[in-house]
C-alpha positions as CSV (number, residue, x, y, z in Angstrom):
1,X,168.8,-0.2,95.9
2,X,172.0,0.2,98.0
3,X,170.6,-0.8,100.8
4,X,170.3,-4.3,99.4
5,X,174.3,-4.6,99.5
6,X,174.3,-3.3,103.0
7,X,171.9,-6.2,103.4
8,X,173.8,-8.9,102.1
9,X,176.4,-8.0,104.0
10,X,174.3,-9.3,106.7
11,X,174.8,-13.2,106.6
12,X,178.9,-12.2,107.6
13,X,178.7,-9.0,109.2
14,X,176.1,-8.7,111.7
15,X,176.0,-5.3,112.4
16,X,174.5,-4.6,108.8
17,X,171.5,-6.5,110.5
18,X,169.6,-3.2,110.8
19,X,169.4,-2.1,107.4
20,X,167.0,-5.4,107.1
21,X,164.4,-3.3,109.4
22,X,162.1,-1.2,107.8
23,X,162.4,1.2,110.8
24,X,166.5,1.6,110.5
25,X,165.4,2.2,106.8
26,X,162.5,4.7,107.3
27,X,165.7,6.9,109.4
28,X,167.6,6.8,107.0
29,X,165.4,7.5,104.3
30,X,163.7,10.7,106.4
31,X,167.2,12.3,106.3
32,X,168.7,11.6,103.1
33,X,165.6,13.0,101.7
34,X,165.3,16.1,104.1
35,X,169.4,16.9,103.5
36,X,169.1,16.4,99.6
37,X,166.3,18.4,99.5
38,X,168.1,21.0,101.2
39,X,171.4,20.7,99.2
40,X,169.5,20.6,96.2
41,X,167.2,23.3,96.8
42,X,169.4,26.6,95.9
43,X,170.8,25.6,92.6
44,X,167.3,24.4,91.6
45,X,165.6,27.7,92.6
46,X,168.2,29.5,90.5
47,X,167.8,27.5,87.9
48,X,164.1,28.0,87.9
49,X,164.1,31.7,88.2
50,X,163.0,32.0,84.7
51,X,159.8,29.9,85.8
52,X,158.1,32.8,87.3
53,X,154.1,32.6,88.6
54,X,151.8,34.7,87.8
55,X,149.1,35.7,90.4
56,X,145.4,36.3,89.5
57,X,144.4,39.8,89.4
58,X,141.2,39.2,91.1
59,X,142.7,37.7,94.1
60,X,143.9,39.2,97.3
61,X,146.1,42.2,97.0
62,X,148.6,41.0,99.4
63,X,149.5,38.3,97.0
64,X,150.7,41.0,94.4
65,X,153.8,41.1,96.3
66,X,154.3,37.3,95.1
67,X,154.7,38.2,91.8
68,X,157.7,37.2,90.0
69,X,158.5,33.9,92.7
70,X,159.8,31.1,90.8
71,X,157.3,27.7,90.4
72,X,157.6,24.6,89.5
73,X,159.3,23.5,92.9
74,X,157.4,20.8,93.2
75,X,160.8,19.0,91.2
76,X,162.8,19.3,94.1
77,X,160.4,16.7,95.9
78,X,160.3,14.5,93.2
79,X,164.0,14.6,92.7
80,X,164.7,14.1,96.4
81,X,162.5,11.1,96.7
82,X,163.4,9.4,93.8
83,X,167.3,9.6,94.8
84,X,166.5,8.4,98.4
85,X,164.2,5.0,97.0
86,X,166.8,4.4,95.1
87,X,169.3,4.3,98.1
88,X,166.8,2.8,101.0
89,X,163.8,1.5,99.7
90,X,162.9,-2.2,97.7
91,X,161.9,-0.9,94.2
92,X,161.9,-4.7,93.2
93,X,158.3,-4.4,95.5
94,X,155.4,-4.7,93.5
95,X,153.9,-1.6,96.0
96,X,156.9,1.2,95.7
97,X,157.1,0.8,92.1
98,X,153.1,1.4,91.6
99,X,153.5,4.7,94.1
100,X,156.9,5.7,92.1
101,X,154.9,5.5,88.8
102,X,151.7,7.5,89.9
103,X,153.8,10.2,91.9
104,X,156.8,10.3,89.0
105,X,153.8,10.4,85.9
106,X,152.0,13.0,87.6
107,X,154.4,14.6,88.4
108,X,155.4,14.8,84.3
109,X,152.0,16.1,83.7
110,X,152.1,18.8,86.1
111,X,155.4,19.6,84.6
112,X,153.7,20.0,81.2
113,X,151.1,21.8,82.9
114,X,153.0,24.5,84.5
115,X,155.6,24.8,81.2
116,X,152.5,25.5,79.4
117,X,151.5,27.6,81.8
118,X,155.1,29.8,82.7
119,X,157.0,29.4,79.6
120,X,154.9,29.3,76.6
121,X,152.0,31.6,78.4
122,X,149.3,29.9,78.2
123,X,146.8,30.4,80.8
124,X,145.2,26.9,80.8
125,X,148.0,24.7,80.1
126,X,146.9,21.2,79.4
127,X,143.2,21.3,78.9
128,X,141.2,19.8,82.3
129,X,139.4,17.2,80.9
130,X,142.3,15.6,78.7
131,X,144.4,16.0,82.3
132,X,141.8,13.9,84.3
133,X,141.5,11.9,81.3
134,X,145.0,10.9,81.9
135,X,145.6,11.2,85.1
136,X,142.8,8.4,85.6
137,X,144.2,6.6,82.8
138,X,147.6,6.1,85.1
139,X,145.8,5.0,87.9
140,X,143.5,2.5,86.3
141,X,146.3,0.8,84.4
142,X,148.4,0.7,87.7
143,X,145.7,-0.9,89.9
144,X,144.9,-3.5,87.1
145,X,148.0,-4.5,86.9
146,X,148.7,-4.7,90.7
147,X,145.2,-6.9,90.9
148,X,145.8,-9.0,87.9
149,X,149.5,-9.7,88.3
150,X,149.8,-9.4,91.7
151,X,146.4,-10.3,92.9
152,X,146.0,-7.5,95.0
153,X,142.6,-7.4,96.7
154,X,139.9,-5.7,95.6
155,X,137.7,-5.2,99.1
156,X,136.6,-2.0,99.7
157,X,137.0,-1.6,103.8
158,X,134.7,0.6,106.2
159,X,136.6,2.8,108.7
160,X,135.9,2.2,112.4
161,X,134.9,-1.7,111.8
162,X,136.7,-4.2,111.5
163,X,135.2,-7.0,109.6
164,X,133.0,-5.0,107.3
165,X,133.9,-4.9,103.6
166,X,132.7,-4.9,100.4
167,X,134.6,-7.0,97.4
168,X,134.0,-4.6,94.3
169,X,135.7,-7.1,91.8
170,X,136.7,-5.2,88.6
171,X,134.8,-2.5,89.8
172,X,137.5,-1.6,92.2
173,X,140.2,-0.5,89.6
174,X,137.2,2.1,88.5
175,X,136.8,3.5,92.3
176,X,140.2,3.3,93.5
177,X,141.7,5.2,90.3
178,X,138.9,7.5,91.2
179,X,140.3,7.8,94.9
180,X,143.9,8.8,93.6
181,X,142.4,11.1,90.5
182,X,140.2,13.3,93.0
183,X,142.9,13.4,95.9
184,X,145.9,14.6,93.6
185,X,143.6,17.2,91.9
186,X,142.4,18.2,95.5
187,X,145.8,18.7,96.5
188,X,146.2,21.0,93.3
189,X,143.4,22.9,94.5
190,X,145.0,23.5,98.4
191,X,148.3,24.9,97.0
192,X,147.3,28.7,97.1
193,X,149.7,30.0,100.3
194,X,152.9,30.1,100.9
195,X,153.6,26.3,102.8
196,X,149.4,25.6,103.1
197,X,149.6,22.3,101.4
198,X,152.7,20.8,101.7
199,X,152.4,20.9,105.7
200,X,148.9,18.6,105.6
201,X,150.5,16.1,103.1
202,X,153.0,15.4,104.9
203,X,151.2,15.3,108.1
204,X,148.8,12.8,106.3
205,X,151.8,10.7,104.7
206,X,153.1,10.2,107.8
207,X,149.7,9.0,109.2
208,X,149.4,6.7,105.6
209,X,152.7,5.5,106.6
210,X,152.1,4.4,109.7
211,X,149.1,2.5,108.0
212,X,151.4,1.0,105.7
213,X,153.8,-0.7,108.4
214,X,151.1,-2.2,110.5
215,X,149.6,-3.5,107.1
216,X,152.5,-4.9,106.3
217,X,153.6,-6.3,109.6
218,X,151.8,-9.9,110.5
219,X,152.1,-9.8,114.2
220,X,151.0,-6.2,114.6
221,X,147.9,-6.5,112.1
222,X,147.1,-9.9,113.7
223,X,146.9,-7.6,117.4
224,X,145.3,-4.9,115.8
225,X,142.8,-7.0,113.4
226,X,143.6,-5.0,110.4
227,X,143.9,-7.0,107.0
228,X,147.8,-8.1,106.0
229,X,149.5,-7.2,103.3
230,X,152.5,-8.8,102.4
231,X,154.9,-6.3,100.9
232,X,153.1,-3.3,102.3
233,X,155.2,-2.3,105.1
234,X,158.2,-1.1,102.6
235,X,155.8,1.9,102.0
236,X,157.1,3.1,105.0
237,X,160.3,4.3,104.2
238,X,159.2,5.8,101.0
239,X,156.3,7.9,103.0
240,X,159.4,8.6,105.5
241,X,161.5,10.0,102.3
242,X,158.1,11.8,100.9
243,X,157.8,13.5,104.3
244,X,161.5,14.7,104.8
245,X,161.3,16.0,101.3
246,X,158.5,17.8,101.8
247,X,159.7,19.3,105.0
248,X,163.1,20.2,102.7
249,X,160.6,21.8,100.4
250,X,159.0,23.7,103.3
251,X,162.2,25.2,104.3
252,X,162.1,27.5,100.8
253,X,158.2,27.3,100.5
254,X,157.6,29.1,104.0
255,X,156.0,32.8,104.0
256,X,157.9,34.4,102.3
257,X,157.9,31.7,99.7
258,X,161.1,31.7,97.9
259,X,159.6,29.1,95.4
260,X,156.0,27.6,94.3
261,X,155.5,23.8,94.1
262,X,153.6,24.4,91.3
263,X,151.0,21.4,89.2
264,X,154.9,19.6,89.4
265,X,154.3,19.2,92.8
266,X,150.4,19.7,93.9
267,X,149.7,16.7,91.2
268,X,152.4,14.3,92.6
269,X,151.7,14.1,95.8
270,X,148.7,14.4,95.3
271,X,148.7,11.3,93.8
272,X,151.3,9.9,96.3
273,X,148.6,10.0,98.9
274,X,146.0,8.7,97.2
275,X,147.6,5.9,95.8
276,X,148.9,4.9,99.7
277,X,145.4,5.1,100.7
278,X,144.4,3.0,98.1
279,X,147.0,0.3,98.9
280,X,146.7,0.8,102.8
281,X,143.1,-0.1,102.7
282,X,142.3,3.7,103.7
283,X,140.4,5.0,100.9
284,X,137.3,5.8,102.6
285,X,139.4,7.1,105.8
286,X,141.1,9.4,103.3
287,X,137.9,11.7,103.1
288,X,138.5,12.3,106.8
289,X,142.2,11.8,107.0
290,X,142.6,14.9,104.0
291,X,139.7,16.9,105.4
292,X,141.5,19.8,104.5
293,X,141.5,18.7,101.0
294,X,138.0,17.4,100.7
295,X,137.0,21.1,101.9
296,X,138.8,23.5,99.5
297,X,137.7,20.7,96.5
298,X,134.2,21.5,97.9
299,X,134.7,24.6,98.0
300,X,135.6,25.3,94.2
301,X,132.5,22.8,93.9
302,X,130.0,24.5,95.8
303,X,130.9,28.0,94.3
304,X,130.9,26.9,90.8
305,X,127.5,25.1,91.1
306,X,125.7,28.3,92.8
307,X,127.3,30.5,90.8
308,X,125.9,28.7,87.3
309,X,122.4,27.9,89.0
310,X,121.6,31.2,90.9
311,X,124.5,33.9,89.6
312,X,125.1,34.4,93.7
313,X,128.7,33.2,95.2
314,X,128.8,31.5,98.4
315,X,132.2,32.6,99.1
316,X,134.2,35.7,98.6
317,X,136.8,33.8,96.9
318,X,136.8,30.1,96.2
319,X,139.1,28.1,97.5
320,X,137.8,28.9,100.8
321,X,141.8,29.8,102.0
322,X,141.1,32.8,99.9
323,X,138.2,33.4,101.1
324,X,139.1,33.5,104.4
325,X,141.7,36.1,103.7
326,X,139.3,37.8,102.3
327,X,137.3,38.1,105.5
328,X,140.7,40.1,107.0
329,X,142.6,37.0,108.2
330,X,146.0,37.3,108.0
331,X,147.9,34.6,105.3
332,X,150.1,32.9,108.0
333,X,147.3,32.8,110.2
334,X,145.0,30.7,108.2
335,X,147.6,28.5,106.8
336,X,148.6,27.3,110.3
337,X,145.3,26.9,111.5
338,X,145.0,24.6,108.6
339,X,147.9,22.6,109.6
340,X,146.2,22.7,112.7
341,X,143.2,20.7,111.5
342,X,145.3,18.8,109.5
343,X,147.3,17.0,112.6
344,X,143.9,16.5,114.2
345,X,141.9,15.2,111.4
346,X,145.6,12.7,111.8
347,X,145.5,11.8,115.1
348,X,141.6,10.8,115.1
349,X,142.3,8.8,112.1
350,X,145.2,6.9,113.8
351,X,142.6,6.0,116.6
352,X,140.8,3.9,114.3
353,X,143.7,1.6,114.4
354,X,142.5,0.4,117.8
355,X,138.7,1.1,117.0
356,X,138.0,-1.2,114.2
């Protein structure tokens, strides 16, 4: 927490003033993030050269090419956000450490995931229901302890109104571990092309982030009728370190990929986005905030199911990105019209700011 010496310096020094604004913070936490990302990004892909993906033989052809591309990126993100909470962000708040914790131990189990995976060649790395198992695990015990210790609340809000809610009790650890569980694994699911999910998380980071500094902001939730949260707001500089991390990442993930994020990545922030949601008040919003998520989880779903209960596939190739390049679209061409719908899905969701 360097910032908090830059802080004290405050009472004598009054141009160290800024660094007591979570907006001066959120700056400086976007490019230390994006430039350690970047400085960190070549050694690392070196040093994961040996961590080569494989590519399923039943998938498109043109992904043969991809062959041989090192994975397990998703590292570079988590090393460049940890570094830059460290130097601009509050880690004595209750709120950043529950978001480190989710994004850092999911992170460790896509890690042993994709070593599984890569290094010891096992095609199904850590079996999926002694993942979930755990992954929900993390999330239960984190929200218990934010409710119990920190008396976090448990309502349950409906997007586009403002005074309806529901108070799910004890129930709400249950759901809201659910929330974070089914948005990391969603995000897993997305990362199949060459920049296709890192672009829409961090497109709906920034929109979480914006969440969290209205939350967290007494004058601007009072104008805006949106519940207050004390604390909340210093989310905002770690979404604003998430998001120039993943652009950093982006700079080596773009077509041609020079690495993979990998379970190390798609799992983290994954979680990352759910867990905001979750302590934004934006769980339900999430479903339309990650559209793109909630479709290519679908997807998987929808194909699986038909498959087992009439032997028929609804799509070429599920997730539906693959499917879609099955149907001739060129890769770079669906990937950006996801992003596409991604910044939309964003900007409608912001709008219920003023709406509810």
């Amino acid at each position: 927490m360097i910032y908090k010496v830059f802080h004290s310096l405050a009472e004598d020094i009054s141009a160290f003033n800024v660094f007591r604004y979570i907006t001066f913070r959120t700056f400086l936490a976007f490019l230390t993030g994006f430039f350690t990302c970047i400085w960190v990004g070549p050694a690392l892909i070196k040093k994961l050269s040996l961590m080569k993906q494989s590519i399923r033989d039943d998938g498109p052809q043109t992904h043969k090419s991809k062959t041989g591309t090192p994975t397990m990126g998703g590292l570079l993100i988590l090393v460049s956000l940890v570094v830059t909470a460290f130097l601009w962000v509050d880690l004595a708040n209750p709120f950043v450490q529950s978001v480190l914790l989710v994004t850092v131990l999911y992170g460790a189990i896509g890690f042993i995931d994709d070593y599984l995976k890569v290094a010891k060649k096992n095609t199904k790395g850590l079996p999926g229901k002694l993942r979930l198992a755990i992954e929900f695990g993390i999330a239960f015990v984190v929200l218990a302890w934010l409710v119990n210790v920190h008396g976090y609340p448990t309502r349950l809000y409906v997007p586009f109104f403002k005074n309806i809610f529901f108070d799910l009790g004890v129930g709400y650890m249950f759901f809201g571990a659910f929330v974070i569980v089914g948005c990391a694994n969603a995000v897993n699911l997305t990362d199949g092309l060459d920049g296709l999910a890192i672009v829409p998380v961090t497109v709906s980071v920034v929109t979480l982030g914006i969440f969290a500094y209205v939350t967290g902001n007494a004058t601007i939730a009072n104008y805006l009728q949106v519940p207050f949260i004390n604390g909340v707001g210093e989310l905002t500089p770690l979404s604003g370190a998430l998001v120039a991390a993943g652009l950093g990442f982006l700079w080596y993930n773009s077509h041609p990929a020079s690495i993979f994020m990998g379970d190390v990545g798609s799992l983290s922030l994954g979680g990352f986005l759910g867990i905001v949601a979750v302590l934004t008040n934006n769980e339900l919003l999430l479903v339309f905030l990650g559209g793109i998520f909630v479709i290519e989880a679908l997807s998987v779903i929808t194909q699986v199911a038909s498959f087992k209960l009439t032997g028929k596939r609804v799509f070429r190739m599920a997730p539906i990105h693959h499917h879609f390049e099955l149907k001739g679209l060129n890769e770079t061409k669906v990937v950006i019209r996801f992003w596409i719908v991604s910044i939309i899905l964003a900007v409608l969701c912001l709008s219920t700011l003023k709406l509810r």
